[in-house]
ZAVEXDREN-168913 format. One record per atom (N, C-alpha, C): x, y, z. Coordinates in steps of 0.001 Angstrom, whole numbers, padded with zeros to 6 digits, always signed. Each point is the difference from the previous one (the first is absolute). Layout:
// residues N
XYZ...
This chain:
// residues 332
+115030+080167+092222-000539+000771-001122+001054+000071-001102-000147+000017-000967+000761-000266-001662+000661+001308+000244+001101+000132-000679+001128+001117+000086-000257+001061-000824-000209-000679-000564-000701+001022-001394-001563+001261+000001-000915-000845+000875-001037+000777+000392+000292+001516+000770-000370+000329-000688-000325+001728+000377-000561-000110+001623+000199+000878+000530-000569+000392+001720-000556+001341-000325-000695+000016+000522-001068+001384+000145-000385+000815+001588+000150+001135+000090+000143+001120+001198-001545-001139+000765-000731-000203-000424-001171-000655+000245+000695-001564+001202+000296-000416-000803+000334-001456+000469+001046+000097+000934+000861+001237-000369+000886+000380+001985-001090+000539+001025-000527+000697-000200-001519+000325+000762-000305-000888+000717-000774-000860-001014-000207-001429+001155+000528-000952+000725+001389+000331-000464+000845-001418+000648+000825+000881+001251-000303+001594+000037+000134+000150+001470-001221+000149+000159-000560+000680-000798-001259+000267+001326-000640+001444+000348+000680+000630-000987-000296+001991-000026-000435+000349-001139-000335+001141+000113-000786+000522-001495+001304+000277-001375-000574+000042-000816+000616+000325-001186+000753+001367-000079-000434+000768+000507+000401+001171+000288+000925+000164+000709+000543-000562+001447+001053-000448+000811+001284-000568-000844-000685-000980-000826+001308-000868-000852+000680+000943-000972-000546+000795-000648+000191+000853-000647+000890+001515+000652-000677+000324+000815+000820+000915+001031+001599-000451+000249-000167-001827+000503+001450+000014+000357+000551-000596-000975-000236-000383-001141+001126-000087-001100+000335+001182-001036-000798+001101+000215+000423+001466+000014+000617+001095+000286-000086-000287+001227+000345+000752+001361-000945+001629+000448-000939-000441-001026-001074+001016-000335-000595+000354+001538-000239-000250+000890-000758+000331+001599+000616-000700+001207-000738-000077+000703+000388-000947+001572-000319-001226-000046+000857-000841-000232-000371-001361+000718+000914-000511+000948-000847-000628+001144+000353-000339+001231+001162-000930-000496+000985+000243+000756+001623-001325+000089-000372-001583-000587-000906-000276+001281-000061-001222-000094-000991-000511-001361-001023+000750-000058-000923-000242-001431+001276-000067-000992+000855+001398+000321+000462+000017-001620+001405-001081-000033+000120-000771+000560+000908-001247+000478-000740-000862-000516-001603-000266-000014-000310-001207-000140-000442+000011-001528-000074+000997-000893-000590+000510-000974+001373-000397-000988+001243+000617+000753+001558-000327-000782+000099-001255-000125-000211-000798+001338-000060-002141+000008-000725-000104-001128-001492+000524+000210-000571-000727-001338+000221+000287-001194+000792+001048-000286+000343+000614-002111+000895-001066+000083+001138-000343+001086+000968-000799-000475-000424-001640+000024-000838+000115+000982-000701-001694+000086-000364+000122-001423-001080+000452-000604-001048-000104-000990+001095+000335-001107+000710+000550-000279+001186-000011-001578-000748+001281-000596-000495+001390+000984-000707+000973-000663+000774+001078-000745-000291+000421-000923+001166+000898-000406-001037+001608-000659+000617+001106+000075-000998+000881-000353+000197+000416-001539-001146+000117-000849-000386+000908-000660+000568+001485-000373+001370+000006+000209+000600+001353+000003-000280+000937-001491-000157-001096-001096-000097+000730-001179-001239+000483-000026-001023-000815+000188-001699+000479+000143+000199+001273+001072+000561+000062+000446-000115+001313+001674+000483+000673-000886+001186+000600-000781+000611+000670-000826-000851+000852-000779-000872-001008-000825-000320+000884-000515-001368+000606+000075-000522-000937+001374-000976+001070+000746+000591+001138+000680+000742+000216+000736+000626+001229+000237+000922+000721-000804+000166-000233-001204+001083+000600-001215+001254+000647+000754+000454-001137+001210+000723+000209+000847+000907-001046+000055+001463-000336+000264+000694-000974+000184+001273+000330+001193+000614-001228+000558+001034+000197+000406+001141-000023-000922+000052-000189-000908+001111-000668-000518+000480+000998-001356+000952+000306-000089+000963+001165-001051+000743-001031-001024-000251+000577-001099+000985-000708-001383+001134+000315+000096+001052-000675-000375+001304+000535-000343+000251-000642-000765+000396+000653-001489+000095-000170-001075+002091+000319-000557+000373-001215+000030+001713+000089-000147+000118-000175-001591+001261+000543-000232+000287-000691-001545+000850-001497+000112+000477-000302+000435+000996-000912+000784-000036-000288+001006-000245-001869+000331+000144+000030+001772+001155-000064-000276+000752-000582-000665+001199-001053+000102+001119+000950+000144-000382+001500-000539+001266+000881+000657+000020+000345+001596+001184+000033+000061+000125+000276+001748-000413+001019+000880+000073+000925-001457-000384+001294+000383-001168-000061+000617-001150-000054-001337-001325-000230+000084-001059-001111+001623+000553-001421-000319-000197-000114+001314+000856+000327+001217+000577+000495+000138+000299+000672+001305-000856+001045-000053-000330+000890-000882-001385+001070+000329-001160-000892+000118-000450-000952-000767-000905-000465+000358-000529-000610+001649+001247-000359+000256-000070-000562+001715-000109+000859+000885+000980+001020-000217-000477+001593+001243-001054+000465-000134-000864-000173-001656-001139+000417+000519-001060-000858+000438-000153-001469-000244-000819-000685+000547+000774-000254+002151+000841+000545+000084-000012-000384+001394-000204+001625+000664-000492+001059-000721-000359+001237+000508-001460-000144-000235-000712-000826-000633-001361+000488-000386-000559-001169+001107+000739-001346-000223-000680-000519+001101-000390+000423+001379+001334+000689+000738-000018+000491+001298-001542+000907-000107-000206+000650-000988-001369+000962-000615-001289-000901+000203+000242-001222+000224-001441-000593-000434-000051-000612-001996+000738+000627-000253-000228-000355-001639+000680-001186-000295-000188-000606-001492+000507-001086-000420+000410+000275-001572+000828-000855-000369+000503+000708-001181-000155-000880-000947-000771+000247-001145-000048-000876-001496+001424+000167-000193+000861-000453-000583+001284-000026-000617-000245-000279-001721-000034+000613-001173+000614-000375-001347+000505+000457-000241+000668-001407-000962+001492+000759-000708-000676+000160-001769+000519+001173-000609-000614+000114-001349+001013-000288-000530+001324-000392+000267+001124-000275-001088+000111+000901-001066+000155+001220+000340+000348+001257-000670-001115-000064-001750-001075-000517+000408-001174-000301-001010-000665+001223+000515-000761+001165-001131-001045+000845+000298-001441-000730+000028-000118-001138-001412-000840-000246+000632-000397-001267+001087+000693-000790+000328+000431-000887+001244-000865+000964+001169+001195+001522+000061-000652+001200+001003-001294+000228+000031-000930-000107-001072-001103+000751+000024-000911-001292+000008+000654-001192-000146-001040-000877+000476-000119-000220+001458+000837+000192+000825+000141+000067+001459-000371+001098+000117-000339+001752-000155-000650+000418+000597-001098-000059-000349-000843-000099-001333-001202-000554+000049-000328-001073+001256+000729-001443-000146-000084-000725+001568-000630+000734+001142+001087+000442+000358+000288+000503+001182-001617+000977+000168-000198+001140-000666-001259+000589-000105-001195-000795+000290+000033-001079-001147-001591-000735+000293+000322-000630+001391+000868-000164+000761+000352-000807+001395-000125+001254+001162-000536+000993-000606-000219+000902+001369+001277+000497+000900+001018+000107-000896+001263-000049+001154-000267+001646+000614+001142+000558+001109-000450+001132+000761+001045+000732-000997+000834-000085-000488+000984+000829-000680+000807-001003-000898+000757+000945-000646+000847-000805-001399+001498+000607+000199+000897-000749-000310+001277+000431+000302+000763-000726-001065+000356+000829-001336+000351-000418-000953+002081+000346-000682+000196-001285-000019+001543+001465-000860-000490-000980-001529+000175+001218-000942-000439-000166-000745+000695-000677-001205-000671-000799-001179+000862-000776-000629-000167+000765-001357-000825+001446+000217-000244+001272-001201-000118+001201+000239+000567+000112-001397-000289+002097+000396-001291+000528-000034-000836-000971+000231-001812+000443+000016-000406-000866+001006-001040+000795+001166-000867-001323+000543-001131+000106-000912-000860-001376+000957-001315+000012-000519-000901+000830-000293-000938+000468-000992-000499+000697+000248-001797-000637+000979+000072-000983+000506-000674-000309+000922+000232+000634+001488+001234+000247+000094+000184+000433+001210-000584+001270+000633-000046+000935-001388-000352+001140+000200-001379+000308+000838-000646-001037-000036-001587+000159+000275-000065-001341+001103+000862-000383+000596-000076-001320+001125+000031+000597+001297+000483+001110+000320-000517+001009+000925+000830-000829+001267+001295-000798+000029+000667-000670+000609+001188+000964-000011+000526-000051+001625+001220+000470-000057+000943-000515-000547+000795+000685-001485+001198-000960-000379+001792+000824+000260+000348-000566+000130+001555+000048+000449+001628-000866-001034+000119+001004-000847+001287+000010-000850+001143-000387+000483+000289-001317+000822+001507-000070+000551+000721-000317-000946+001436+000876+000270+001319-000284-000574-000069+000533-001523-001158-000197-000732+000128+001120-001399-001521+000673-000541+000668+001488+000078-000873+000604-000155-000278+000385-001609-001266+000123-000217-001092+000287-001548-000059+001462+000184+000646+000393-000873+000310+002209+000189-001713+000083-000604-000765-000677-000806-000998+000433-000596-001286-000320+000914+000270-000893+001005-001035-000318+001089-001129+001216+000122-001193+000200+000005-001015+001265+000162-000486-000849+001014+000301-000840+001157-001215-000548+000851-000317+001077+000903-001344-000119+000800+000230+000652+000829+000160-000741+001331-000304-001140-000105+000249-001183+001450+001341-000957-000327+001396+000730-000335+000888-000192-000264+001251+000363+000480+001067-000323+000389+001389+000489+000492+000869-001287-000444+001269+000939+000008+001211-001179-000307+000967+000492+000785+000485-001156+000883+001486-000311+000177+001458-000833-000287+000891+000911-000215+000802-000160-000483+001522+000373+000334+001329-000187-000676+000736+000381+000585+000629+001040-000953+001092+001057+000594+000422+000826-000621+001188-000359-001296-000824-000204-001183+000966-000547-001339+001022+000695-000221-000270+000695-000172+000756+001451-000597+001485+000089+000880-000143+000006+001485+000776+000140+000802+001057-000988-000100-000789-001206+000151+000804-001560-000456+000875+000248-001107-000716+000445-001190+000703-000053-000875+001238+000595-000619+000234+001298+001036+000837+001140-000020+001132-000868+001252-000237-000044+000553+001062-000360+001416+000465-001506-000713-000294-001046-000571+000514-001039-000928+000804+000862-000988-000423+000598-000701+001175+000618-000976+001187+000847+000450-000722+000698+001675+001573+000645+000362+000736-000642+000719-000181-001436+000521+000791-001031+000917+000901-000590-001269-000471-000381-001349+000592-000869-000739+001272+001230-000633-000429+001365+000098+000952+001008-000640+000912+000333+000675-000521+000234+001867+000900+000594+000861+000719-000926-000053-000163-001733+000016+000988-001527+000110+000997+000091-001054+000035+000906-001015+000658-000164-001314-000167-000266-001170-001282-000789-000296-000820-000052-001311+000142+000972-000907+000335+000156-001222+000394+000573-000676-001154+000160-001773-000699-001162+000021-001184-000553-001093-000645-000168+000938-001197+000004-000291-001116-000943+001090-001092-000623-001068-000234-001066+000066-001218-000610-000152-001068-000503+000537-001335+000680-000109-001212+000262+000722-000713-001160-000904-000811-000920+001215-000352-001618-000789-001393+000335+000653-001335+000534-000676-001148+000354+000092-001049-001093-000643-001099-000194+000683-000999-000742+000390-000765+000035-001775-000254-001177-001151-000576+000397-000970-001231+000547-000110-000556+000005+000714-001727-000006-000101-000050+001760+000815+000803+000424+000222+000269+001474+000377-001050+000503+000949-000061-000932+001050-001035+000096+001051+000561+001360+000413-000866+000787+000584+000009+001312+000877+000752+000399+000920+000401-000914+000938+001353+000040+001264+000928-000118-000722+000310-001260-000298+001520-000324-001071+000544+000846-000890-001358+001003-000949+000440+000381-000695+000716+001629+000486-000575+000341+001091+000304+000898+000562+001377+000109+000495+000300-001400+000930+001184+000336+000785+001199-000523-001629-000317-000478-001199+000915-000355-001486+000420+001561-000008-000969+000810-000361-000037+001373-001076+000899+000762+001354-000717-000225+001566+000743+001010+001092+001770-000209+000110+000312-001567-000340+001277+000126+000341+000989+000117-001554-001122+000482-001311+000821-000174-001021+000656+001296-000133-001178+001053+000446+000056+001433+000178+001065+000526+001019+000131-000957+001218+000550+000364+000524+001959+000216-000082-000040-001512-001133+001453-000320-000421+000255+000997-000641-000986+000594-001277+000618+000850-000606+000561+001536+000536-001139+000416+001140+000432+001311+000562+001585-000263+000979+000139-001473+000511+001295-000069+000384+000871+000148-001341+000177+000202-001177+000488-000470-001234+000385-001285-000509-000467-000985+000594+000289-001464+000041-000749-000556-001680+000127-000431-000714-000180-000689-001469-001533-001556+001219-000852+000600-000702-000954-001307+000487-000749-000354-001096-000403-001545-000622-001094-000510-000453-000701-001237+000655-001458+000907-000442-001017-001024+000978-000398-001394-000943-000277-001421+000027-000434-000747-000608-001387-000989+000935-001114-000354-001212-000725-000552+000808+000177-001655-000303-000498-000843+001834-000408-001166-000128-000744-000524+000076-000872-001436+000319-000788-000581+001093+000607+000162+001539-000840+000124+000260+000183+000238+001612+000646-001417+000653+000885-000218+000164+000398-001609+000314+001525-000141-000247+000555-001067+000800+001245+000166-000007+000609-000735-001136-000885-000736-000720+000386-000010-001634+000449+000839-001086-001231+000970+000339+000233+001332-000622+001220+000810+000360+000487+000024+000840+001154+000615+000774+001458-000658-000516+000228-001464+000126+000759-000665-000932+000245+000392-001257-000942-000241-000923-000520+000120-001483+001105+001242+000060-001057+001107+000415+000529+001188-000320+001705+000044+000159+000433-000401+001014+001524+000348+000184+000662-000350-001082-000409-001786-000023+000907-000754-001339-000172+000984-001350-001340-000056-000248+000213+000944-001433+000477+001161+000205+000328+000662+001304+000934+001529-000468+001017-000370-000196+000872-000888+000721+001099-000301+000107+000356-000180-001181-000872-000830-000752+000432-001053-001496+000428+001195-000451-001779+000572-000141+000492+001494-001088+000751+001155-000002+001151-000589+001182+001110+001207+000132-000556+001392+000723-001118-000102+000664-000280+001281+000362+000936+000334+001772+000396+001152+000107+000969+000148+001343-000955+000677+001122+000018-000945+001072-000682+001015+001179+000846-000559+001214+000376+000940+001187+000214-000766+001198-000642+000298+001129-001578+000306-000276-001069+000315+001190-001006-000457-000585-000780-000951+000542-001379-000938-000594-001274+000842+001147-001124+000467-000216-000855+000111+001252-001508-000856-000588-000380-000486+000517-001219-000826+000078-001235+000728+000211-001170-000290-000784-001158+000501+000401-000534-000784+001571+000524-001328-000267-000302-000835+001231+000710-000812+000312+000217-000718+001548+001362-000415+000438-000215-001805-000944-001230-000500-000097-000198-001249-001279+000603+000308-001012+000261+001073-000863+000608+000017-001230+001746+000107+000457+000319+000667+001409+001330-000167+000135+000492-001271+000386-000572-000802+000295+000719-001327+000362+000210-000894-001529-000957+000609-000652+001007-001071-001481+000888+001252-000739-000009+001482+000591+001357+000078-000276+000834-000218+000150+000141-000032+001482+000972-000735+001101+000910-000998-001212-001299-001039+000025+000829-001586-000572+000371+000267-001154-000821+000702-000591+001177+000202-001509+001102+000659+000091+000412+000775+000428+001266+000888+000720+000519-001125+000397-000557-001099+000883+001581-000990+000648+000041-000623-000940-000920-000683-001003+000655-000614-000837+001195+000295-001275-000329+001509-000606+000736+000812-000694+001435+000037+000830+000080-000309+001475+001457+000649+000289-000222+000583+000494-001057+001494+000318+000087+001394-000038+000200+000060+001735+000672+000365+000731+000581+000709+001180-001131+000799+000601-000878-000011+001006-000873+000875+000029+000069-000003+001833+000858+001225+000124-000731+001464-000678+001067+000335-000641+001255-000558+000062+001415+001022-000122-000422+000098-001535-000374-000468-000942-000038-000064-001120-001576+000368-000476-000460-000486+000196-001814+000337-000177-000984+000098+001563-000467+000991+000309-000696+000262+001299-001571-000179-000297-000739-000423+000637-001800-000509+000061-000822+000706+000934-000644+000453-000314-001163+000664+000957-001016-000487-000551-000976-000787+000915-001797-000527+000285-000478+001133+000570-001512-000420-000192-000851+000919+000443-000963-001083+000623-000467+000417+001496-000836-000583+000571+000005-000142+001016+001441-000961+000619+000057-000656+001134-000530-000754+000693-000004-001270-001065-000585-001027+000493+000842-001113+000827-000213-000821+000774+000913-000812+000795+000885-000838-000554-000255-000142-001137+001398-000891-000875+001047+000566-000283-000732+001332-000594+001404+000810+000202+001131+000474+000479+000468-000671+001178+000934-000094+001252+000544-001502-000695-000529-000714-000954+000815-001130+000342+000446-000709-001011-000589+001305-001208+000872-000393-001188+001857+000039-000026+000745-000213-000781+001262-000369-000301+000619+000777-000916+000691+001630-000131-000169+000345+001744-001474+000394+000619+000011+000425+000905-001287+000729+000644-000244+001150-000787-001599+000128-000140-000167+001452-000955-000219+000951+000717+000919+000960-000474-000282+001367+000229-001746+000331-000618-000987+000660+001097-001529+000536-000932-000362+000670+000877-001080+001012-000892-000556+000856+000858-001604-000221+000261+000107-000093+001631-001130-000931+000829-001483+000497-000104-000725-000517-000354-001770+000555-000021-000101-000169+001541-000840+000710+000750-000591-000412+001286-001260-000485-000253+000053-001974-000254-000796-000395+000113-000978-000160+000791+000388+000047+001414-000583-000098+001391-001071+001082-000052+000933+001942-000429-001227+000896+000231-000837+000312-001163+000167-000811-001530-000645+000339-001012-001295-000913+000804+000373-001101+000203-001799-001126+000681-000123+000750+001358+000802+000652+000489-000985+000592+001261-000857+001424-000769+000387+000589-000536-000334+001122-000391-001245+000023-000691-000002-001647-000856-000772+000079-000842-001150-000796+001100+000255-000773+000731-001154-000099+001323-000796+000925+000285+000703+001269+001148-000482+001215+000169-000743+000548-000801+000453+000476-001361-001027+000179-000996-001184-000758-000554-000266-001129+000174-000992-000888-000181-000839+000449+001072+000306+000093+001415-000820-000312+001141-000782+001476-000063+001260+000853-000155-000653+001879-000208-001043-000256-000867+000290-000362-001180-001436-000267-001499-000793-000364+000408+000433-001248+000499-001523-000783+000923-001058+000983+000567+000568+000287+000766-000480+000852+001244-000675+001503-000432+000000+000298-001361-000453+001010-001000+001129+001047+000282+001032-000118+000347+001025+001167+000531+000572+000579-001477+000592+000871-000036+001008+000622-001102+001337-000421+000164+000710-000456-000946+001230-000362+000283+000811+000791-001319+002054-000181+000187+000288+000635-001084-000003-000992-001560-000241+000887-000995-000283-000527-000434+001475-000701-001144+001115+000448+000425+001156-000693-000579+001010+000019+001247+000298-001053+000569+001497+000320+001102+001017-001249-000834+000997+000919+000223+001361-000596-000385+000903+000172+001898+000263-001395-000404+001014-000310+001102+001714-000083-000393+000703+000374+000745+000909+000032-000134+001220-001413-000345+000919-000165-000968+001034-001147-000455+001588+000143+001221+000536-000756-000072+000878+000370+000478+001367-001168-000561+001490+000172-000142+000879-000964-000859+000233-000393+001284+000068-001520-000565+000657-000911+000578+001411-000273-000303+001681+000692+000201+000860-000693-000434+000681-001229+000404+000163-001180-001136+000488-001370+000092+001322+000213-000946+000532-001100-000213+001062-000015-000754-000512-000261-001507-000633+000402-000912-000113+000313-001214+000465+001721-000210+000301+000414+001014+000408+001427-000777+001364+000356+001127+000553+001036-000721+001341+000388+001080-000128+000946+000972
């Protein structure tokens, strides 16, 4: 039979030999079918090249297995490493995971959750690439889930976000780089002034000053270009700091390199703090000192909360997880 031809619940029927209703049962798992029937029913989908109709079932039951996850970035480390804890927690669930990346595009974002919606998914799991969601969402009556940055203006009511504690991050980075000896600090914040970033920028700028420490914050692209850029032009322009902290441990690695190329001694001379703790960060030159997201329990957490939604349960509706510093040799 041609590869291409469609197979129909009908035409496994006959080529074992049971009703339509049976075939259907066991590629469901909808009732009882006997071992051996449902053995000979599996030979024939794979003899015959049958494949199911999952989108047509979808949206007869306005039911799916399968959850969106909506990234701004695969290509950061951060990002897929959340993306993977949660597709290997949802699988163990039975679920399957759409994966897009919106490339920090709002509307990129809102064309994937439109997607995702007309595809019947069971829930949406978005970090967001704006300070607004859709206003489609409001009325999709889908459990959605805010990982890693939260929308303060969110009114959903089938909504929660997890996240990690900014604020905290951002205070314990400014008193490691002060208690080390830092004397200036310069705070290198995310341009697009996303909601986490901007939190743990403003938490550790506040925090320099109540130590009495002299701090200014400047913004970049998120990228270790941006991180470069920035150093060379302070340097040029004579500005003095000897504590750098990062919105993210990507923007500290092209500080890193601009610092070795300048000469600059780091830490004895200029000290670095990332934010994140992503696995490269151990193996930059030197190793960065950052303070660690728990990636592992932001995708378990945000699991649990999916499965609770599912399940019509109440969940909270903001948890912050706890950061913790990693010290390497970028600071003393």
């Amino acid at each position: 039979m041609p590869a291409m031809e469609k197979i129909s619940i009908d035409e496994i029927a006959r080529a074992v030999g049971v009703a339509k209703s049976t075939v259907s049962r066991a590629l469901n798992n909808s009732g009882y079918v006997a071992p051996s029937t449902r053995a000979l029913i599996m030979e024939a989908v794979n003899n015959l090249g049958y494949r199911r109709n999952l989108i047509a079932r979808n949206l007869r039951s306005q039911s799916s297995n399968f959850i969106g996850l909506i990234i701004p970035d695969i290509g950061n480390e951060y990002f897929s490493m959340l993306a993977k804890n949660l597709e290997i927690g949802l699988r163990k669930d039975g679920y399957a995971l759409f994966l897009c990346n919106s490339e920090e595009s709002p509307r990129l974002e809102n064309f994937y959750i439109d997607s995702l919606l007309d595809n019947q998914v069971a829930a949406l799991v978005i970090t967001s690439a704006s300070k607004h969601l859709s206003e489609r969402l409001l009325y999709s009556e889908v459990p959605i889930v805010l990982m890693d940055r939260y929308i303060e203006s969110s009114n959903f009511e089938s909504l929660c976000c997890i996240t990690c504690d900014n604020d905290n991050g951002g205070q314990l980075a400014a008193e490691k780089l002060i208690t080390s000896g830092s004397r200036n600090l310069l705070i290198i914040g995310d341009e697009r002034h996303i909601y986490g970033s901007e939190k743990r920028v403003k938490a550790a700028y506040k925090r320099a000053l109540e130590l009495g420490c002299p701090a200014e914050i400047i913004y970049v692209p998120v990228s270790a270009g941006g991180g470069y850029a920035a150093i060379k032009a302070q340097i040029r322009e004579g500005h003095r700091f000897d504590g750098v902290f990062c919105a993210t441990d990507i923007i500290a690695f092209g500080v890193l390199h601009a610092l070795h190329e300048l000469k600059k001694q780091v830490p004895d001379e200029i000290q670095v703090i990332g934010f994140d703790g992503i696995e490269l960060a151990a193996y930059t030159n030197p190793p960065l000192t950052t303070c660690k997201q728990d990636i592992e329990g932001i995708a378990e957490a945000t699991r649990q909360s999916l499965m609770s939604m599912i399940k019509g349960e109440k969940v909270e509706r903001l948890k912050l997880l706890p950061v913790h510093m990693i010290e390497r040799s970028t600071t003393k």
